[in-house]
Residue frames as a rotation matrix with the C-alpha (Angstrom) as fourth column:
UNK 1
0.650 -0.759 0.037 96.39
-0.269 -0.276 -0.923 75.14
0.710 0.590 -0.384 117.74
UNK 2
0.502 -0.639 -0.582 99.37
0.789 0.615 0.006 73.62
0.354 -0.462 0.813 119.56
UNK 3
0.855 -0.419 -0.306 101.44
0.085 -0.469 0.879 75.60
-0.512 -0.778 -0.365 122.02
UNK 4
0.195 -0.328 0.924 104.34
0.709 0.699 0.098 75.22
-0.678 0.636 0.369 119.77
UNK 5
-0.593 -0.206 0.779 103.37
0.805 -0.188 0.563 76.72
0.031 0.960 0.277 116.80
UNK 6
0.762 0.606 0.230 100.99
0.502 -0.776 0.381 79.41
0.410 -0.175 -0.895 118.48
UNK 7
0.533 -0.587 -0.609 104.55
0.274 -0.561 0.781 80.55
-0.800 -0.583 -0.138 120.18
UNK 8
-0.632 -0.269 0.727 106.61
0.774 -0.171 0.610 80.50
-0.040 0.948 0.316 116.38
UNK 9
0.400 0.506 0.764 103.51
0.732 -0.678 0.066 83.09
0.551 0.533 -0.642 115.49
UNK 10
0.962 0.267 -0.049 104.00
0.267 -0.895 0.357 85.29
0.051 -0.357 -0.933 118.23
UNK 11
0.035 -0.989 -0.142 107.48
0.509 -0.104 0.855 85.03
-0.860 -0.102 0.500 118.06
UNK 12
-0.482 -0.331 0.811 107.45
0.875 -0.125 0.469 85.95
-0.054 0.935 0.350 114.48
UNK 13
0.437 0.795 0.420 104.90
0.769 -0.572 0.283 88.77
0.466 0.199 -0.862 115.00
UNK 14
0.925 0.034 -0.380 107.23
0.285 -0.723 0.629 90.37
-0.253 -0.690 -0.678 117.54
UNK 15
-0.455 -0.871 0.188 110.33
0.572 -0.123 0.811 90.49
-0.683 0.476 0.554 115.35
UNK 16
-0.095 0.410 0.907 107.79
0.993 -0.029 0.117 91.77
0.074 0.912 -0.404 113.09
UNK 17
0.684 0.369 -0.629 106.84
0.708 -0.129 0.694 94.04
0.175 -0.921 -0.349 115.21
UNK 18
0.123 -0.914 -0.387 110.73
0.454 -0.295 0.841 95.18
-0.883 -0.279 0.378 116.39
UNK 19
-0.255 -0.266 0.930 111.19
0.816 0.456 0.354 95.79
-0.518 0.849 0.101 112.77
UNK 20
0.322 0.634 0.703 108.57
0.671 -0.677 0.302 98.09
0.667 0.375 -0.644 111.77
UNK 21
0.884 -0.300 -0.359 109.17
0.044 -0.711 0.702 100.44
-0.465 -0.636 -0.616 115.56
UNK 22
-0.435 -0.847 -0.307 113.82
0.249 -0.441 0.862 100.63
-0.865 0.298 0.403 114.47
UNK 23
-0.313 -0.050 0.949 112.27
0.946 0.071 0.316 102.05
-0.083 0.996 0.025 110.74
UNK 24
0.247 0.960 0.131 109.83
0.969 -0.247 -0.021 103.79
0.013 0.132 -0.991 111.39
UNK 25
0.098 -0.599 -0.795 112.37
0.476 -0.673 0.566 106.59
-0.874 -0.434 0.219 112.25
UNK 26
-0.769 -0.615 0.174 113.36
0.371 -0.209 0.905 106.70
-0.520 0.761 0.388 108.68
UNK 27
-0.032 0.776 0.630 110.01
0.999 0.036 0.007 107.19
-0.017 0.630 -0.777 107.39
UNK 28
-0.583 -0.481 0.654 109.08
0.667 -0.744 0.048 110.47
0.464 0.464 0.755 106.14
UNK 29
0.391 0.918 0.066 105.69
-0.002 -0.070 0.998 110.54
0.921 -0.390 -0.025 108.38
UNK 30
-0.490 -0.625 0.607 106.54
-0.445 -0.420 -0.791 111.89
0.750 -0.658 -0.073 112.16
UNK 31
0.511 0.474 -0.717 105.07
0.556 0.453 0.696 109.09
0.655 -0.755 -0.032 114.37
UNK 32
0.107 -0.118 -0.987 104.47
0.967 -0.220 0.131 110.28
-0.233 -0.968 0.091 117.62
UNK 33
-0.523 -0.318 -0.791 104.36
0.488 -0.872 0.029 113.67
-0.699 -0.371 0.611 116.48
UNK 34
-0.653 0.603 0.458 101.41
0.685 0.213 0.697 114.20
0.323 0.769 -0.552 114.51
UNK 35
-0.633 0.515 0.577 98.87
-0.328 -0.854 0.403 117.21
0.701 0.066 0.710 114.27
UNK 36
0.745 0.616 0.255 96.15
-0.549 0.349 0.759 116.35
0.379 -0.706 0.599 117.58
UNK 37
-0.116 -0.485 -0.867 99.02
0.678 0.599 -0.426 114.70
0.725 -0.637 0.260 119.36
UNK 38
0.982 0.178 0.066 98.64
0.053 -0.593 0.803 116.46
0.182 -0.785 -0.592 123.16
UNK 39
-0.145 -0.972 -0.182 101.64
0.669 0.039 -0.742 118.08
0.729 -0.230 0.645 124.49
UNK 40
0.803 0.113 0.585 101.45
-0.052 -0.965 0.258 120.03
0.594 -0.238 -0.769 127.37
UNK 41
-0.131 -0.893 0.432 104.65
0.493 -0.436 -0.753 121.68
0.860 0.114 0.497 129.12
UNK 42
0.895 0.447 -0.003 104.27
0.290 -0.576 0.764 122.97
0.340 -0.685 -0.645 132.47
UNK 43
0.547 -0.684 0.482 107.32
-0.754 -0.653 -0.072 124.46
0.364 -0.323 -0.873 134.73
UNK 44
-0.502 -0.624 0.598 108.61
-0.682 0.711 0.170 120.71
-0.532 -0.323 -0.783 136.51
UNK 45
-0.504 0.051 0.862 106.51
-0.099 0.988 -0.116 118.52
-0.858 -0.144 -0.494 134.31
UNK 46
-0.526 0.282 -0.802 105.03
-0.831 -0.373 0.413 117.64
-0.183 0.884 0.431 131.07
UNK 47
-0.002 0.853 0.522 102.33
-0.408 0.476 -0.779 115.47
-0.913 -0.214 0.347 129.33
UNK 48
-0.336 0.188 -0.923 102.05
-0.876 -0.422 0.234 113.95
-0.345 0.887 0.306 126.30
UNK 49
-0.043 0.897 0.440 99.52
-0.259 0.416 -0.872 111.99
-0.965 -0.151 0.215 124.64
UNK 50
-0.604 -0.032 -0.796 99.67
-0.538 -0.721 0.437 110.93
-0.588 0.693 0.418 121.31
UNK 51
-0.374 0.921 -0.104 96.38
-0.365 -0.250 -0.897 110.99
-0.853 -0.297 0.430 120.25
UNK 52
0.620 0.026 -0.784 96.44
-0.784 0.066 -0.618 111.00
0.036 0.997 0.061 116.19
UNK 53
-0.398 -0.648 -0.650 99.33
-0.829 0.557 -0.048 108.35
0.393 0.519 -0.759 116.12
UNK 54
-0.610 0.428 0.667 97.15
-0.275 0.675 -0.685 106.27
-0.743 -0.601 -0.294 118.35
UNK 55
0.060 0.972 -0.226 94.44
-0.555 -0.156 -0.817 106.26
-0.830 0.174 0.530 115.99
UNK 56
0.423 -0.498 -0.757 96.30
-0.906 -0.239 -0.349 105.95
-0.007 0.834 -0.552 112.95
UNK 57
-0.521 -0.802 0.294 97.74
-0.852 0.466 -0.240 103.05
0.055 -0.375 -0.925 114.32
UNK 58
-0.544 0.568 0.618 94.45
0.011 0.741 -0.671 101.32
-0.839 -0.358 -0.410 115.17
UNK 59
0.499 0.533 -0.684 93.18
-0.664 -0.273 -0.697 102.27
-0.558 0.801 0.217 111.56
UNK 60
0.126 -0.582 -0.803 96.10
-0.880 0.309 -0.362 100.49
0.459 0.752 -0.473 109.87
UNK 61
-0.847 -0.024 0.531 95.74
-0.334 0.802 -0.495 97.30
-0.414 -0.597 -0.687 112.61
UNK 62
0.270 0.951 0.149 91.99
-0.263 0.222 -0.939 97.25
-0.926 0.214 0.310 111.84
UNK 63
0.427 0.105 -0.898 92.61
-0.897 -0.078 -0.435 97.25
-0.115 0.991 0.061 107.78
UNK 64
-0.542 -0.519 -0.661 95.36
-0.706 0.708 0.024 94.59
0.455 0.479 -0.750 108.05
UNK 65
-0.597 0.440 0.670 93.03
-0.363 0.597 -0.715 92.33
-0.715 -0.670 -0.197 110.43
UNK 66
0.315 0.947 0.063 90.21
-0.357 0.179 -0.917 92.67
-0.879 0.267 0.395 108.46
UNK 67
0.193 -0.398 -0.897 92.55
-0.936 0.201 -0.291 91.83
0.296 0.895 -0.333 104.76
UNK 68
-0.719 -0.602 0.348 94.03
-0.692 0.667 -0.275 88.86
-0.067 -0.438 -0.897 106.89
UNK 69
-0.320 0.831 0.455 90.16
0.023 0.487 -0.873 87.40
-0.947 -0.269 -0.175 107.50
UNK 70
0.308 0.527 -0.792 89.08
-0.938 0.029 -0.345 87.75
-0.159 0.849 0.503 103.81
């Protein structure tokens, strides 16, 4: 694949990309704040992990991958 038109994809994938993350706000599902996300809270510092939206994320990557290859 030419340099070119392999940069047009990723270009187009990361607008794609931008897109989906400024919605996602609106959506009625709380990315990043999902049941099994980690949060811990201490007195000067805090943690947080999120665990479920990670997953979720690689579940709905995997599906479109694998639709993309049929």
């Amino acid at each position: 694949m030419p340099l070119g038109r392999m940069l047009i994809i990723v270009g187009l994938v990361l607008l794609a990309a931008g897109v989906v993350v400024t919605l996602a706000g609106r959506l009625p599902i709380p990315f990043g704040r999902l049941p099994g996300d980690i949060r811990i809270h201490g007195k000067n510092s805090s943690f947080y992990f999120p665990l479920t939206t990670c997953l979720v994320v690689s579940a709905v990557a995997s599906l479109v991958m694998w639709l993309l290859r049929r």
